[in-house]
N, C-alpha and C positions, 0 to 999 in steps of 0.2 A: 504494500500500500504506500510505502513510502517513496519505494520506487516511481508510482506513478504520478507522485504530489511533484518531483524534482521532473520529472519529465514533461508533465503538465505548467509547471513553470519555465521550464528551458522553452518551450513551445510557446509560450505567451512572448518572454523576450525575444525572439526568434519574430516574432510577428512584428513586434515592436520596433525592432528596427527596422524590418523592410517599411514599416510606415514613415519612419526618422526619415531614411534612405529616399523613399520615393518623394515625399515634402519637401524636407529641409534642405537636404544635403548634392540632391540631383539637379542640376535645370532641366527642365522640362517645355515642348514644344506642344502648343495641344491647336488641334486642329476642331471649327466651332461650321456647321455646315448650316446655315440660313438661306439655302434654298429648298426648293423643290424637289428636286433629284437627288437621288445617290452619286457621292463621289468618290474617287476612288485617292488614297492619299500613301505616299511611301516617307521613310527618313533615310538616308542613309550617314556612316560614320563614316571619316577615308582620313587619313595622315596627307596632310596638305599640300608639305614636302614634295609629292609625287603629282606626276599629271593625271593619271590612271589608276583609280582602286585596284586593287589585286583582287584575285578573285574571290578570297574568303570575303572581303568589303564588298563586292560587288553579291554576292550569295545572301548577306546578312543586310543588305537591303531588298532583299525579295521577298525575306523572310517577315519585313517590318512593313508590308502593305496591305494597308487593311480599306474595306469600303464601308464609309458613314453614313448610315439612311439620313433621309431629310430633317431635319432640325434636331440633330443629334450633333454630338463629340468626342475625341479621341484624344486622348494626350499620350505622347510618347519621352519618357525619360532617355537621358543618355547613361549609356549603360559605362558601370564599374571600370572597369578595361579604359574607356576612354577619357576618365576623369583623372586614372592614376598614371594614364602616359604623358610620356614624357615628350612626347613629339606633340607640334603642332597639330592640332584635330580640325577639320571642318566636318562641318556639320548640315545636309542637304535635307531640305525638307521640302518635298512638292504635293503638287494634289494636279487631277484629271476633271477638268469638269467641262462637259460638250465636248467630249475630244480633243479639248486644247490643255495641255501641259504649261503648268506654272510652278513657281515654289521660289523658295527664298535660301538663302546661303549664310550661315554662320558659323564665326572661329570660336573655340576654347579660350579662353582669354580672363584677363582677373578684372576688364572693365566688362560691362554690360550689366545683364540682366537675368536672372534665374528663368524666371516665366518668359515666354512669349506667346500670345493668342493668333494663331492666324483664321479672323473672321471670313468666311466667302458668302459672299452674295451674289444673287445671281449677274449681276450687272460689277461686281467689283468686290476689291476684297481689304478689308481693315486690320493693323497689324497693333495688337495691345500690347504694353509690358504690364508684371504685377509690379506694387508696390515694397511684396514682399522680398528683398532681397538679399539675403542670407544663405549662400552656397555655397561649396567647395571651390568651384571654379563656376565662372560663368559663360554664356553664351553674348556674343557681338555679331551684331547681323552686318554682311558686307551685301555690296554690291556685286 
């Protein structure tokens, strides 16, 4: 019994921090769908350094495309791996919507912003930061 009072607690802290993890400590990209249709939205991580993902980066952005029914949303964290490297990260987040391909670009970097909202509307699309910003490393949108 007491076994499972210490394992019931390992299991709570265990929870407790992917909560930390996913709020606090990650930036996060969330994707906010204000239209009508399903879109379809991918992120990818790549070492910046380089002109070309390698294939595992190119693999683990296919793996991270998901489709957002209408007036729905998706947040995507940046994972572990690319908070603790040491290289330059950017950071691609697009979306599909009428068959036209869009999305926005940002580096790892210790200026920016934890959060960023990318609103779509069907006519155009609005880009929030939160207020709250207190993270490991942050996300910098470039051009």
């Amino acid at each position: 019994m007491k076994c499972l009072k210490y394992l019931l607690i390992f299991f709570l802290i265990l929870i407790l921090f992917f909560k930390i993890y996913s709020y606090g400590i990650s930036p996060n990209i969330e994707f906010v769908n204000n239209t009508n249709d399903a879109i379809r939205v991918t992120k990818g991580e790549f070492d910046s350094s380089k002109s070309d993902p390698n294939l595992n980066e190119v693999d683990d952005m296919f793996r991270n495309t998901a489709a957002i029914k209408p007036k729905s949303s998706l947040s995507y964290s940046i994972t572990m791996s690319s908070l603790l490297s040491k290289k330059d990260i950017r950071v691609d987040a697009s979306y599909e919507k009428n068959k036209k391909i869009a999305g926005e670009k940002f580096i790892m970097d210790e200026n920016g912003f934890c959060k960023y909202s990318i609103i779509i509307y069907d006519n155009y699309t609005d880009i929030e930061t939160s207020n709250f910003n207190i993270c490991y490393k942050k996300l910098l949108m470039i051009d």
